[in-house]
Every structure is written in C-alpha cells, then in structure tokens.
C-alpha positions in Angstrom: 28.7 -17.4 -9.3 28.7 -14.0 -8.4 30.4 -12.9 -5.2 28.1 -12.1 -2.4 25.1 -12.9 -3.9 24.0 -15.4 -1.2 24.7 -13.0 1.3 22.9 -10.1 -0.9 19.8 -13.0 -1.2 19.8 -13.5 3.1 20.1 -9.6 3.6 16.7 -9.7 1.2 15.3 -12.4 3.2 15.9 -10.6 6.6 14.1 -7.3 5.4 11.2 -9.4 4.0 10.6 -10.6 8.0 10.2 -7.0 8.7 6.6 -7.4 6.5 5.4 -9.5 9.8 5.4 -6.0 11.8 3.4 -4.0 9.5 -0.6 -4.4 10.4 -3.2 -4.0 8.3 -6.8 -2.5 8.7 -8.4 -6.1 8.1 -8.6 -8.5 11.5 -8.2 -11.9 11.6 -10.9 -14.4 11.6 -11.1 -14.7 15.7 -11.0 -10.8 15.7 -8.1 -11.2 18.1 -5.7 -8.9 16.0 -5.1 -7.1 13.0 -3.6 -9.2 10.2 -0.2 -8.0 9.2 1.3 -7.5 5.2 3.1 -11.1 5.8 -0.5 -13.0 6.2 -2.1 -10.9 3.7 0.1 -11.8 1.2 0.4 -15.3 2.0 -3.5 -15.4 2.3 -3.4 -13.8 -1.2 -1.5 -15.8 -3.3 -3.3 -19.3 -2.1 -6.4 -17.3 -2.9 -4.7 -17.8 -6.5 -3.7 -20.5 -6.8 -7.3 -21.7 -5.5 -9.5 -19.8 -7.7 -7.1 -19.6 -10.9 -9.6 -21.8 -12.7 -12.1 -18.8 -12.8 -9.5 -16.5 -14.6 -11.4 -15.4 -18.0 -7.8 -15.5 -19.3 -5.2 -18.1 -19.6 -2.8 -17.3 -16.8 0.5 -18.3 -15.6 -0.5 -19.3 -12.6 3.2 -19.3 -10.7 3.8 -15.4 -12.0 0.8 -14.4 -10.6 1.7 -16.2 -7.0 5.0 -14.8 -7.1 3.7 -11.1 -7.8 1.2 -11.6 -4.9 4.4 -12.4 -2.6 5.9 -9.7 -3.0 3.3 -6.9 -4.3 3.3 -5.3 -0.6 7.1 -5.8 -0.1 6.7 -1.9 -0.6 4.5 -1.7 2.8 7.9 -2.2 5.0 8.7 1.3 4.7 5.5 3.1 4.9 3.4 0.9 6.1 -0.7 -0.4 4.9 -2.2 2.6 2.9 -6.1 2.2 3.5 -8.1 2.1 0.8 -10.0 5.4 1.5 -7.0 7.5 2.5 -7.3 10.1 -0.6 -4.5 12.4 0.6 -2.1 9.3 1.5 -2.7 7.8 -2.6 -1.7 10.5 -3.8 2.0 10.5 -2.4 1.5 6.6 -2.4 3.3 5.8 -6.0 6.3 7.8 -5.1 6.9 6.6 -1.6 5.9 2.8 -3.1 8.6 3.0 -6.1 11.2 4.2 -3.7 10.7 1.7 -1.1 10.4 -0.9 -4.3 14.2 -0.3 -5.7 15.2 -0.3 -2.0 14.4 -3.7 -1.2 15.1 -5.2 -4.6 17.8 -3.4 -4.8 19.7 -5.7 -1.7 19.6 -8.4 -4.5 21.9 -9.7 -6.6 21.4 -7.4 -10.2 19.3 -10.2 -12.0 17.4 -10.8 -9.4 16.6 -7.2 -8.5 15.8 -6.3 -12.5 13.5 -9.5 -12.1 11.6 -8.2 -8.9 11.7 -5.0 -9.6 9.9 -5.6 -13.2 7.5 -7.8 -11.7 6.6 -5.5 -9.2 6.0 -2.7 -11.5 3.9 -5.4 -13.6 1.3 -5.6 -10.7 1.4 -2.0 -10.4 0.4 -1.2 -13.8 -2.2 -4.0 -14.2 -1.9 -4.2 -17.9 -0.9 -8.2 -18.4 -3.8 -11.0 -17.8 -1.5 -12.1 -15.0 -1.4 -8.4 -12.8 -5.3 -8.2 -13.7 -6.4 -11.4 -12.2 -3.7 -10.3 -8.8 -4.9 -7.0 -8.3 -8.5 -8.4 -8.6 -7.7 -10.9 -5.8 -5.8 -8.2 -3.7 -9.0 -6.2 -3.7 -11.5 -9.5 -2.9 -9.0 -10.2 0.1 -9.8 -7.7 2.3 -13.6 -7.5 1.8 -13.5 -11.4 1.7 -12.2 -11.1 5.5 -14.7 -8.1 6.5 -17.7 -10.4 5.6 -15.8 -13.7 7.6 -14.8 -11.5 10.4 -18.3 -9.4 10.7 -16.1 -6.6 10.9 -18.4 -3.1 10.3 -16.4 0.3 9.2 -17.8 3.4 9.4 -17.5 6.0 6.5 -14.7 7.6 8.2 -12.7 4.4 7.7 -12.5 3.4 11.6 -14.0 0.2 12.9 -17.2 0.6 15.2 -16.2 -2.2 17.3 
C-alpha cells in the first residue's frame, strides 16, 4: 500500500467538513436557515437514488450518487454561485476546475484521477449518468422553494 495514503484520504475527509460552512440561497423546510453545500448534496443524491426508476436511460445508479456527493466539493473555495449571477458564470468554470484539482488533488494519485474524472463527467453532462445528476441538481433547489414557500424577486434576493 502506498505510503501516506490514509493520511492523504483523512486530509480529504477534513476539507470535505469545510462544505458544512458554505450556505446556499435555498432555506430549509422550517425557514430557520439557509441550507449549506453538505445538505444539498446529501439531499441530492437520495433524490437519486429515490427517483432513479424514472431515468429514460439505464443508469448506474451508484455513479450517479457518488457524482452528486461530490459535484459541489468545488463550492469550498468560492462558495454557492446563484443561478442568475451572469457575471459570476462566467469566471465560474475556471475558479470551479481550480478549486476541483485542489481538493482531489489531497488524494492518493488513483483516487484523485478517479474524482477528478468524475467530476469533470458531471460538468460536461454528456454520459446518461451526468444527465440524469445535473437534472436532479437543478429540481433540488426549486423542489425546496415550492416546500419552503420561499418567493425571489427578479433581482435574485428573497422578499421575506
């Protein structure tokens, strides 16, 4: 076994907890708070694994979970883009693949090529698999508008 690699697999582990601190524009259900990255991913992938049966496609099911774990792993340096932030997606691919070999890069090399591939997967949305995650990372947050009767304005900012 390669040395260090547990220790490069806990340093990875440690920066993921840092996803906990980023908040998002959604709220959660008791409108108490904003939901952080962590939840939202979390939320996410048991959204797939619920609905996979309505996939047009034939799926693999544990690759899609997996990409929804850690498609926002990017968010720990920069933050939740919002959707309607023209000027921010723009510099957003840049900043994202930066922040991307960063954090996969604390693994060990196999791991990190792995990650780092699936991760770009999601990103591109070519395979069945990124499709059918990127569709349930857009549902998610206008899923928890209409459970939250949260109301945005145009400009983006919540009118409550």
């Amino acid at each position: 076994m390669e040395e260090g690699r547990l220790e490069k697999q806990i340093s990875f582990i440690k920066e993921l907890e840092k996803l906990k601190t980023v908040a998002r524009q959604n709220k959660t259900l008791d409108n108490g708070r904003q939901e952080n990255s962590a939840e939202h991913s979390w939320h996410v992938a048991l959204m797939a694994a619920v609905l996979s049966e309505h996939s047009e496609k034939s799926i693999d099911i544990s690759k899609v979970i997996l990409m929804l774990l850690i498609h926002d792993v990017v968010e720990i340096d920069f933050g939740d883009v919002w959707l309607y932030d023209e000027l921010e997606e723009k510099r957003r691919e840049k900043k994202e693949l930066k922040c991307a070999k960063r954090v996969f890069g604390l693994l060990p090399e196999d791991q990190k090529s792995y990650f780092l591939n699936l991760w770009n997967e999601f990103e591109k949305r070519k395979t069945d698999e990124a499709i059918f995650a990127s569709t349930l990372d857009s549902v998610q947050p206008l899923l928890n508008h209409l459970l939250t009767g949260d109301k945005y304005t145009k400009s983006g900012k919540s009118e409550d």
